[in-house]
C-alpha positions as CSV (number, residue, x, y, z in Angstrom):
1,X,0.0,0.0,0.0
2,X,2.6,2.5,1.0
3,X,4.0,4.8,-2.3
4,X,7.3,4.8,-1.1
5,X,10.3,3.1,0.7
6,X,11.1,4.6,4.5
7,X,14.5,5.7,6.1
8,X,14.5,7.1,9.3
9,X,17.6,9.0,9.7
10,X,17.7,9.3,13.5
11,X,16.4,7.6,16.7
12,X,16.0,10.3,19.2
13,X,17.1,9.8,23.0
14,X,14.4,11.2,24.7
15,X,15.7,11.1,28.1
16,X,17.2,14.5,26.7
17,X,14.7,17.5,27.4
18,X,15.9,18.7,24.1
19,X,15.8,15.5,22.1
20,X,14.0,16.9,18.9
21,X,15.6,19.9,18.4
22,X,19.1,17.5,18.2
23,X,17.5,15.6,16.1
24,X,16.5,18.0,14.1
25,X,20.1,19.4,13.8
26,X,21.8,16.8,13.6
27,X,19.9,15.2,10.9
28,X,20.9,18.8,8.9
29,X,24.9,18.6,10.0
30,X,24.7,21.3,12.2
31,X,27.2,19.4,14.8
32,X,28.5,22.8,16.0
33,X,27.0,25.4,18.3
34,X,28.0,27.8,15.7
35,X,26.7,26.1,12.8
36,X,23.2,25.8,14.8
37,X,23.5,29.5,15.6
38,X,24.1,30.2,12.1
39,X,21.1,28.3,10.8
40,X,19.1,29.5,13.4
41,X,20.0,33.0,13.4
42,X,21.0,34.2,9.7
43,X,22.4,37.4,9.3
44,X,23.1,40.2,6.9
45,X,27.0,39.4,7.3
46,X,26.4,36.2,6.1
47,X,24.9,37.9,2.6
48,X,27.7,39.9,2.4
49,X,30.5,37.1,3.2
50,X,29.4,36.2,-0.9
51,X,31.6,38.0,-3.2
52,X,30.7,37.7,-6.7
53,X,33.9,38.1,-9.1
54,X,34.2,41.3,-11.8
55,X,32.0,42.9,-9.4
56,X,34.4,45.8,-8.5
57,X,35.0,46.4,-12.1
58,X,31.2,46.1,-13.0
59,X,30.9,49.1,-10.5
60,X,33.2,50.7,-11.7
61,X,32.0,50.4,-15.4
62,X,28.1,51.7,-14.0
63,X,30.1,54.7,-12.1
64,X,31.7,55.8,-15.5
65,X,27.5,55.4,-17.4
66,X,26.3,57.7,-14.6
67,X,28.7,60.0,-15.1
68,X,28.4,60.2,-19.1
69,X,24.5,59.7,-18.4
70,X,24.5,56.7,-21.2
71,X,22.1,55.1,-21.8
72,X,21.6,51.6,-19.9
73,X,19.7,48.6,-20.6
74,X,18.8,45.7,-17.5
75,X,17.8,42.6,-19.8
76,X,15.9,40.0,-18.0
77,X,14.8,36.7,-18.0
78,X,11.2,36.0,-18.2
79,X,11.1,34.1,-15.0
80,X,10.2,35.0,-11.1
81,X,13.9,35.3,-10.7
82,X,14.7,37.4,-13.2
83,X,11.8,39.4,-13.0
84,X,12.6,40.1,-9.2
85,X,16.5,40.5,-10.0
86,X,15.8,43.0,-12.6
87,X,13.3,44.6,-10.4
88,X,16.2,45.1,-7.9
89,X,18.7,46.4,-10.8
90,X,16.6,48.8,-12.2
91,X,15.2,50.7,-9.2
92,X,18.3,50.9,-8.0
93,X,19.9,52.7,-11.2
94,X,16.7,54.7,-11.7
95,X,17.1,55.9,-7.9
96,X,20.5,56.7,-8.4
97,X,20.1,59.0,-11.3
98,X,21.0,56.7,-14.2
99,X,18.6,57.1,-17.6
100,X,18.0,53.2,-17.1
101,X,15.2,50.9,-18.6
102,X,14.2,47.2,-18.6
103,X,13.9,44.5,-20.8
104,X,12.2,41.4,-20.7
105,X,12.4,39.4,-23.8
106,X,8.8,37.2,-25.3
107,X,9.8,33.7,-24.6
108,X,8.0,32.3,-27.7
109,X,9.3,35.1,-29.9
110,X,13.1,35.7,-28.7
111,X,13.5,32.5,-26.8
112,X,15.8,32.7,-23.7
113,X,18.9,34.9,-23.2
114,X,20.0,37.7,-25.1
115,X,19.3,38.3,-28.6
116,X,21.0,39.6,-31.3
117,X,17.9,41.2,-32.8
118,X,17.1,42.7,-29.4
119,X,21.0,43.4,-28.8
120,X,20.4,45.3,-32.5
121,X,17.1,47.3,-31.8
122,X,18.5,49.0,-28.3
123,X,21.6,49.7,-30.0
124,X,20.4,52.0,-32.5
125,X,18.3,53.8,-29.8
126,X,21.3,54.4,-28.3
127,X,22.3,52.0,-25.8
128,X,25.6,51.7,-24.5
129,X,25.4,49.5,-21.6
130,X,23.5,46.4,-21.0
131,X,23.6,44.5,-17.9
132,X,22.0,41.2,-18.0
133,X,20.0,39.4,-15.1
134,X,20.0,35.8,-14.3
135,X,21.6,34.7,-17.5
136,X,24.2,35.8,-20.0
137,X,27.1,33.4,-18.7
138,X,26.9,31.3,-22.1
139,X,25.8,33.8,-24.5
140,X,29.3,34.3,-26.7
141,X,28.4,35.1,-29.8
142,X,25.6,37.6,-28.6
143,X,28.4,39.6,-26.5
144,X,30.7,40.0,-29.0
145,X,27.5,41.0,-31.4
146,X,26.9,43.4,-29.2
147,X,30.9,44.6,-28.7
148,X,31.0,45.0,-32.5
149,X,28.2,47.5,-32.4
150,X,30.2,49.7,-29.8
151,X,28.3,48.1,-26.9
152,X,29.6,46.7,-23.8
153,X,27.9,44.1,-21.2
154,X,28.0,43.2,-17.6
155,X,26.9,39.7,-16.7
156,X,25.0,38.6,-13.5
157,X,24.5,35.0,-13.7
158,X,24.5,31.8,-10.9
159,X,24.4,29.4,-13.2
160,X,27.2,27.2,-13.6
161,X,30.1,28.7,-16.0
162,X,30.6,27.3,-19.4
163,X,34.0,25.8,-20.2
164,X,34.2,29.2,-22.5
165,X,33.1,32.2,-21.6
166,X,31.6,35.5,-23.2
167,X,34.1,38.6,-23.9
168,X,31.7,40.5,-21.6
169,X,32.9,43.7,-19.8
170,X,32.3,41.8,-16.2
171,X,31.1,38.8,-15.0
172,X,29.3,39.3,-11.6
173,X,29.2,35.7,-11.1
174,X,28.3,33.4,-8.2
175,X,26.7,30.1,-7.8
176,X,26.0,30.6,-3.9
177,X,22.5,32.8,-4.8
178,X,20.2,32.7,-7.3
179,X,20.3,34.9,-10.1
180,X,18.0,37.4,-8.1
181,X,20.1,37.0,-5.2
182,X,23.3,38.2,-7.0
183,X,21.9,40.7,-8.6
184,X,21.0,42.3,-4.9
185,X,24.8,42.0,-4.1
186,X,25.8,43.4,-7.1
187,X,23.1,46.7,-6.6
188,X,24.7,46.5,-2.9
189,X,28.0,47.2,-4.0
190,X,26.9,49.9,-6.0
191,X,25.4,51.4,-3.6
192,X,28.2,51.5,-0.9
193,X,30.2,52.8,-3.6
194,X,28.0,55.3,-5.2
195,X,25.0,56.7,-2.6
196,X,26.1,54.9,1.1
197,X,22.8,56.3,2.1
198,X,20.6,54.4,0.1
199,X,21.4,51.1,1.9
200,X,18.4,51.0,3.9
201,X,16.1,51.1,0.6
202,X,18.3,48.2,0.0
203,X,17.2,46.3,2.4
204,X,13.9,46.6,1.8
205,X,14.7,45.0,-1.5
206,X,15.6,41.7,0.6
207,X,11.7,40.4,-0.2
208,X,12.4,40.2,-3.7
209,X,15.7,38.2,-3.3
210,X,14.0,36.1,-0.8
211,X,10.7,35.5,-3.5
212,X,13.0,34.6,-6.0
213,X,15.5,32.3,-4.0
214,X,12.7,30.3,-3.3
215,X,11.1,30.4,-6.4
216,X,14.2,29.2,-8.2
217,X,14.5,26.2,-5.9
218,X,18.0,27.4,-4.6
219,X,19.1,25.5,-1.7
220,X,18.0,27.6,1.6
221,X,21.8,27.4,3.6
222,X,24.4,29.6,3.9
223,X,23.8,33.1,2.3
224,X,20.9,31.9,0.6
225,X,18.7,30.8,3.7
226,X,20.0,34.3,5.4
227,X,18.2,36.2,2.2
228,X,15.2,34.2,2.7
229,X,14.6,34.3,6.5
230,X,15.3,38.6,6.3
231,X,13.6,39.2,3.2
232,X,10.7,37.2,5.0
233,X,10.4,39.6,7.7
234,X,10.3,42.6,4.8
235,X,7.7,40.5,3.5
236,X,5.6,40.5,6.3
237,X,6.3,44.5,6.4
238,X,5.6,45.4,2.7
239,X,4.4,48.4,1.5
240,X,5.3,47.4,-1.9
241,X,2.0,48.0,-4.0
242,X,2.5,44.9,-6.1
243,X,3.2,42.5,-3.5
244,X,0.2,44.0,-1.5
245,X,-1.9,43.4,-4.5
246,X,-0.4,39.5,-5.5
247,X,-1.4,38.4,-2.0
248,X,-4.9,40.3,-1.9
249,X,-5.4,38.6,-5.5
250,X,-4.5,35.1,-4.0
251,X,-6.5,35.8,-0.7
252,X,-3.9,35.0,1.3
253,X,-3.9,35.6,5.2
254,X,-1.0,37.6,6.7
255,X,1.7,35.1,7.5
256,X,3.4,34.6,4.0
257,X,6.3,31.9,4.2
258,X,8.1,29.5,1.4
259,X,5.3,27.6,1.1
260,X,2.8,30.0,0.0
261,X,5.5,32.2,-2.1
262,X,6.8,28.8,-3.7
263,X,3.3,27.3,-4.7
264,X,1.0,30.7,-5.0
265,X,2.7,33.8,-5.8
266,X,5.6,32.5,-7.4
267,X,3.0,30.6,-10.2
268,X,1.3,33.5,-10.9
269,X,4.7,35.3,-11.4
270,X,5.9,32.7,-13.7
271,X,2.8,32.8,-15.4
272,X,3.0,35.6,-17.5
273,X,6.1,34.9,-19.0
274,X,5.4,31.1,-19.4
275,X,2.5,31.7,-21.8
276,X,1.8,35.3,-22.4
277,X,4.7,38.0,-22.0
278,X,6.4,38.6,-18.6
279,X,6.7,42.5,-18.7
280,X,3.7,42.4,-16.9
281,X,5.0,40.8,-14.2
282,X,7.8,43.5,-14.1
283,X,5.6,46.2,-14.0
284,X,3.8,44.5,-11.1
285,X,6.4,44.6,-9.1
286,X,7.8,47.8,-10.0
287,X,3.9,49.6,-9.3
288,X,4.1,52.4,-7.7
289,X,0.1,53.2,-7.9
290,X,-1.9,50.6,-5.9
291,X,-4.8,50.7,-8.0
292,X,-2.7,49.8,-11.2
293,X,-1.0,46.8,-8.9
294,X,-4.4,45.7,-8.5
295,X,-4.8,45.5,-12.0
296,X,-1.7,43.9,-13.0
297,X,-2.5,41.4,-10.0
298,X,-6.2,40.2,-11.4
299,X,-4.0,40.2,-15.3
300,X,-1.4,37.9,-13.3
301,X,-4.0,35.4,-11.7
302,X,-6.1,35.1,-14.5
303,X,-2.9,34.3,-16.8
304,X,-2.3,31.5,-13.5
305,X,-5.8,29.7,-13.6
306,X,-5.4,29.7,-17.8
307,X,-1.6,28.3,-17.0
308,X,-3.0,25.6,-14.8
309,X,-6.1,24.5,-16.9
310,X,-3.9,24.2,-20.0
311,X,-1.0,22.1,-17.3
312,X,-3.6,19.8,-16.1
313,X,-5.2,19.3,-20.4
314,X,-1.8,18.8,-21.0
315,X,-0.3,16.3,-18.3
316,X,-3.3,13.9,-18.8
317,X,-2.4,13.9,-22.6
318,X,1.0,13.2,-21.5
319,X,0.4,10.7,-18.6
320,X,-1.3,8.5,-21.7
321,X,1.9,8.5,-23.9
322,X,4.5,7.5,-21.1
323,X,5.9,4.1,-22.2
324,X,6.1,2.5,-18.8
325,X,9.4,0.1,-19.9
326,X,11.5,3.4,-21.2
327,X,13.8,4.1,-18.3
328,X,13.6,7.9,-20.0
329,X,10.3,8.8,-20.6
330,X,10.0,10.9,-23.9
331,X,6.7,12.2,-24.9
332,X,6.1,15.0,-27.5
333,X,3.2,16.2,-29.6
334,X,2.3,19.9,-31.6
335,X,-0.2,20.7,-29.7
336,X,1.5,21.3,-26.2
337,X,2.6,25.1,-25.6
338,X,6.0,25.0,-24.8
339,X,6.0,27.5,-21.8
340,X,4.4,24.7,-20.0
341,X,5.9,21.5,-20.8
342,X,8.1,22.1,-18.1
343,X,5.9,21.8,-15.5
344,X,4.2,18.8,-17.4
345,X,7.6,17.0,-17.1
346,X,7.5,17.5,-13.4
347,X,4.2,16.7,-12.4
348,X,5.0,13.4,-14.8
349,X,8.0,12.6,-12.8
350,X,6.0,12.6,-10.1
351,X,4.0,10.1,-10.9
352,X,6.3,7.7,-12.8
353,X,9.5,8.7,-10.7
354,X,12.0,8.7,-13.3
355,X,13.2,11.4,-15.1
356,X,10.9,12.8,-18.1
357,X,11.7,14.8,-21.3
358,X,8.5,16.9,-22.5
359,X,8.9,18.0,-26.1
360,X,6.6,20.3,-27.9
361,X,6.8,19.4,-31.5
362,X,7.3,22.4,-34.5
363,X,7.2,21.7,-38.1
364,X,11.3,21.8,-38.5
365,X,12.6,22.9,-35.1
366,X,10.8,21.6,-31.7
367,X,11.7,22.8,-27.8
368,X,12.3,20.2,-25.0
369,X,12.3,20.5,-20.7
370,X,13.4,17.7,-18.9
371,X,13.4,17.0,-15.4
372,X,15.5,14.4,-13.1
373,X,15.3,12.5,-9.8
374,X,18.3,12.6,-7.6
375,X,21.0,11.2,-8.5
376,X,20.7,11.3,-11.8
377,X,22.4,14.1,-14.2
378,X,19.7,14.9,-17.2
379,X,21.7,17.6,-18.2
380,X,24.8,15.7,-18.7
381,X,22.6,12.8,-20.4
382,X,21.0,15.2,-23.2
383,X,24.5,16.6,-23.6
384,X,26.2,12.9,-24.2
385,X,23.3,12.6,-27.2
386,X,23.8,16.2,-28.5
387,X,24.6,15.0,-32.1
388,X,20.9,15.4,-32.2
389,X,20.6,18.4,-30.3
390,X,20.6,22.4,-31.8
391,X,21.4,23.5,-28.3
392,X,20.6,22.6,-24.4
393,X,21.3,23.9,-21.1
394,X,21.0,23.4,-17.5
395,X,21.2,21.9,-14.1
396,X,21.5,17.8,-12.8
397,X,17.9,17.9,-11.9
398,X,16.2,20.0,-14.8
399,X,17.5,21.1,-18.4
400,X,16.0,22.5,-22.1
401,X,16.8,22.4,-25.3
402,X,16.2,22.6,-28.9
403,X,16.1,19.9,-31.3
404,X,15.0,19.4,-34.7
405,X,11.8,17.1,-35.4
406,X,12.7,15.0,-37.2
407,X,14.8,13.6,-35.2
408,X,12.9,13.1,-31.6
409,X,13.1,9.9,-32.0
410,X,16.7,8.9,-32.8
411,X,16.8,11.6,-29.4
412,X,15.1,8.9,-27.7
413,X,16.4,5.9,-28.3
414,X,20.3,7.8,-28.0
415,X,19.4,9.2,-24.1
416,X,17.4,6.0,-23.1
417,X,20.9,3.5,-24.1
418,X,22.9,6.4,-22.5
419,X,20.4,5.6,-19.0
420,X,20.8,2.2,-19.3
421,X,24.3,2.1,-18.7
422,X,24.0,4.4,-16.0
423,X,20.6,4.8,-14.2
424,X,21.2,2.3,-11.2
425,X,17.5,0.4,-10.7
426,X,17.6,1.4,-6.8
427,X,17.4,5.5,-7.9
428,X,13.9,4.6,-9.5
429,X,12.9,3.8,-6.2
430,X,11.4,6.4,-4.5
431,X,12.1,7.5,-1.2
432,X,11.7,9.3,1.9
433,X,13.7,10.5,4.5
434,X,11.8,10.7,8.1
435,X,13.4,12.6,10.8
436,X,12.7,10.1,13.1
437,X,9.6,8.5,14.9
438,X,7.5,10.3,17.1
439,X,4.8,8.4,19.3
440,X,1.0,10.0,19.4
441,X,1.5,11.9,22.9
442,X,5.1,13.8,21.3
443,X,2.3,15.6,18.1
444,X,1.5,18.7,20.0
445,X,2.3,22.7,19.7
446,X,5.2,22.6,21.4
447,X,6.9,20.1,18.8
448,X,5.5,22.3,16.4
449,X,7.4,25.6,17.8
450,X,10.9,23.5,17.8
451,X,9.9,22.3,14.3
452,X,9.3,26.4,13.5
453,X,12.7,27.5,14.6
454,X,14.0,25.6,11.5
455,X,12.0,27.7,9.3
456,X,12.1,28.5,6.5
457,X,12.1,25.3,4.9
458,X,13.0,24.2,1.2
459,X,15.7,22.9,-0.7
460,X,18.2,21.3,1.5
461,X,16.2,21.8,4.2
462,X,13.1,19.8,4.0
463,X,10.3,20.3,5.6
464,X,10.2,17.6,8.4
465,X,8.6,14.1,7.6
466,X,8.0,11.9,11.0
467,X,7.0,8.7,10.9
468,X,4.1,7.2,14.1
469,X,3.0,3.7,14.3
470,X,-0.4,2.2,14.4
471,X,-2.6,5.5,14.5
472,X,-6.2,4.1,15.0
473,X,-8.4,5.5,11.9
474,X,-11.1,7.1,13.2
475,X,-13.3,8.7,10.3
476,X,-12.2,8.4,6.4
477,X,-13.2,10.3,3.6
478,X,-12.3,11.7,0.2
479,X,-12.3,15.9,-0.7
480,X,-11.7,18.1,-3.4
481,X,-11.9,18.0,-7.2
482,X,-12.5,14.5,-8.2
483,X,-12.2,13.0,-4.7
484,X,-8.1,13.8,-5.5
485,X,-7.6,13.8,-1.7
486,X,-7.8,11.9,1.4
487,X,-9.2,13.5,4.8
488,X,-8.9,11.2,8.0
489,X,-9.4,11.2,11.4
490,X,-6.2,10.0,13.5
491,X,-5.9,8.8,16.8
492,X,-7.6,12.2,17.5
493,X,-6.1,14.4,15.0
494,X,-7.2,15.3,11.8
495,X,-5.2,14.9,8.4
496,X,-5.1,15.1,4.9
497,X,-3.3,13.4,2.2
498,X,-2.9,15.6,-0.9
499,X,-3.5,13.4,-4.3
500,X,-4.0,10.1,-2.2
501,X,-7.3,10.2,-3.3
502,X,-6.5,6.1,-4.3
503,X,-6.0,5.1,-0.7
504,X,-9.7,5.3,0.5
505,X,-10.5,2.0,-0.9
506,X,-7.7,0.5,0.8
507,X,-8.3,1.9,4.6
508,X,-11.3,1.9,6.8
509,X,-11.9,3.3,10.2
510,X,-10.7,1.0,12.5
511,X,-7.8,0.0,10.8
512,X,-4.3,0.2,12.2
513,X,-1.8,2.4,10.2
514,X,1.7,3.6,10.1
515,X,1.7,7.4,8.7
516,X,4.1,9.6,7.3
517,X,3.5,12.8,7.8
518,X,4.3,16.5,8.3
519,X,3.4,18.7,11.4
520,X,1.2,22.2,10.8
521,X,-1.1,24.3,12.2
522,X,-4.7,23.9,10.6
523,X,-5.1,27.8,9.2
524,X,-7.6,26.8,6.7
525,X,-10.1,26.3,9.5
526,X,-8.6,28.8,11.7
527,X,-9.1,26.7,15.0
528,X,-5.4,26.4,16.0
529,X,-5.9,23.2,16.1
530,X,-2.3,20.5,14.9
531,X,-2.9,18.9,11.5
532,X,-1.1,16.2,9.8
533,X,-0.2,16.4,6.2
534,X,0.6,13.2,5.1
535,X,3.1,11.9,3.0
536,X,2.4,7.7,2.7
537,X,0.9,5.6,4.9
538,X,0.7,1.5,5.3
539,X,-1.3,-1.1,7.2
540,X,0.6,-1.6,10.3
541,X,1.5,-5.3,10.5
């Protein structure tokens, strides 16, 4: 019955008042005092400690447009992270005097990065200076495009560095933030440099960084959890009209943490530039009139629901075409948009836990998105078959490319023999790691506020999973669109199991189960009362 295979990582010794918090810490290496003060307690220092290269000279290069009042160009990417970055960037400048505008490039019409065409446009209207925002770091031949036509460019990128890089005046480089996240040290050295004053507006600028680390899936340690836990408490402080007008838009209550930025705002965010053109996005969070944020923010939500309506159409034409013995599952047809498939090869991983290639299919060229499971590199894997690849890019767990139709299938059949040799059968087998077990009397509030003081949660530092032993079922029942979700009664608590819908025929009350599950406060109902969000559950034996 249970979806997955168990490890518990630790067995606590409870005759320690403070057994779960060790657990807790130890389970995340923090062996220290200092590195559990650290985690704990993040600090702006901690930002700062991250020094991204070229950025004195990048400085230095801005200092000298300012002064000849050139004009300056901050080119985005159409994601939350570039969006936010270049919101950062471009305040900034425009605060400090420069003559300074944005650009966000169509994803269907200029496709990612910088582009030559665009590079050509804001050159003849004068442009002299373009800094780019969360990419840039493999664009060669666009750099020296734009060096030709008497135009320089300063990189900000985290993505990992090419094995040959751009001619680009500076690289502001670092792989410790997202690309939003270096992008706020960058406009923080420019700052110190060029208006010392202006720090504290800086600051304030720490929500964006921390909306875009998290929606970028950054790991949340180091300088990157320290962005995230102060831009948090910005967050909760906003007076930012666009941000004010998301959250209204998404009726959201007043605590906003990583899970309502990572699954609500962020989405809607994303939206715009996955299917219709993410300027808008921009210009929500650059609003300075609350009444034209609350436009932007109905525009942004309505893009969402059309973005999830044309996921969910295109995941259950997908789910059909998944041939169950390919250890790479490649699925492609014309009609899928391609800001989406993305998404589509996540939810698909998902539910087949192995790594998925989505391809929306063109008459002569067609795009991909692929995403992993740990362990497995799928960028390195689509670069190992690139003789039938235009061009590709990204990380271990996800990656894009672009690849001619007509040859999809050789694609397939090259990646899938590449997996075989090197996909070990025990990484199809999904897993999860439980903290450690808790018996029925140790679920209560003040478990919950140790489990709190490890906020915020994310990448690298999971939300808690515990695992309790033959909880009596009390009441069982199925909620939500298509009965997709499982509501029981446990031992005297109430839980729900998101998309375990399938379970209700399996479990009846009175049965005897082992649950997986995660610790929260039920706000839906706003009672107070402790809810258990399951994970996986089993008969117990």
């Amino acid at each position: 019955m249970a979806l997955y295979t168990w490890k518990i990582i630790a067995r606590p010794d409870h005759k320690n008042k403070n057994w779960l918090a060790l657990v807790l810490a130890k389970n995340r290496g923090l062996v220290t005092q200092k590195k559990l003060n650290d985690f704990l307690k993040p600090t702006l220092n901690q930002i700062l400690e991250i020094k991204p290269k070229d950025t004195s000279k990048a400085v230095k290069r801005i200092q000298k447009a300012l002064k000849k009042k050139e004009k300056i160009i901050v080119y985005s990417d159409y994601d939350a992270d570039g969006i936010c970055g270049t919101a950062i960037l471009w305040e900034t400048l425009y605060d400090l005097g420069a003559d300074v505008l944005p650009y966000v490039p169509h994803r269907i019409k200029e496709g990612y990065g910088l582009s030559k065409e665009a590079i050509l446009e804001l050159s003849k209207k004068g442009v002299k200076l373009i800094i780019t925002v969360d990419h840039g770091a493999s664009a060669v031949e666009q750099i020296d495009y734009a060096a030709s036509l008497g135009v320089d460019v300063i990189v900000t990128d985290h993505h990992i560095l090419p094995q040959k890089l751009p001619n680009a005046f500076a690289i502001v480089h670092s792989t410790d933030l997202c690309g939003a996240g270096v992008t706020w040290r960058f406009a923080f050295e420019i700052v110190k440099k060029l208006k010392p004053s202006y720090k504290n507006f800086l600051l304030e600028k720490l929500e964006l960084a921390a909306l875009a680390t998290i929606a970028d899936l950054v790991p949340l340690l180091g300088a990157s959890r320290a962005i995230v836990k102060l831009g948090l408490e910005k967050l909760s402080q906003t007076k930012r009209p666009g941000i004010l007008a998301l959250i209204k838009a998404a009726s959201l209550g007043p605590k906003i943490g990583t899970y309502e930025i990572g699954h609500i705002l962020a989405p809607r965010i994303n939206a715009m530039g996955r299917i219709e053109h993410a300027l808008d996005s921009l210009r929500l969070l650059c609003a300075k009139n609350q009444d034209q944020a609350n436009t932007l923010a109905q525009l942004l939500s309505k893009t969402n629901t059309k973005r999830q309506s044309l996921t969910t159409k295109t995941v259950t034409s997908a789910m059909n075409m998944v041939v169950e013995n390919q250890i790479i599952g490649v699925v492609s047809h014309d009609s899928w948009h391609e800001g989406i498939i993305g998404l589509v090869a996540s939810r698909l991983v998902d539910s087949f836990h192995k790594p998925m290639i989505v391809i929306s299919k063109g008459e002569v060229y067609s795009k991909g998105s692929a995403r992993s499971i740990p362990g497995f590199n799928i960028a390195e894997a689509i670069h190992m078959s690139s003789e039938f690849v235009i061009e590709s890019g990204g990380h271990p767990m996800a990656a894009g490319f672009t690849i001619k139709t007509c040859y999809i299938q050789n694609f397939s059949e090259s990646i899938n023999q590449y997996a075989k040799e090197r996909l070990a059968e025990e990484l199809l087998t999904p897993k999860l790691s439980i903290e450690c077990e808790l018996k029925p009397e140790d679920i209560n509030h003040k478990t919950l506020e140790i489990i709190n003081q490890f906020e915020p949660y994310g990448m690298a530092n999971p939300q808690p999973l515990f695992l309790t032993r033959n909880m009596l079922v009390e009441d069982v029942r199925c909620v939500g669109a298509a009965s997709g979700h499982l509501k029981l009664q446990l031992a005297g608590f109430g839980a729900i199991g998101f998309n375990m819908g399938q379970m209700r025929t399996q479990i009846r009350p009175g049965y005897l189960v082992d649950a997986v599950y995660s610790i929260s406060e039920d706000r839906y109902n706003g009672n107070g009362t402790i809810q258990l969000k399951l994970k996986d559950l089993s008969i117990s034996s």
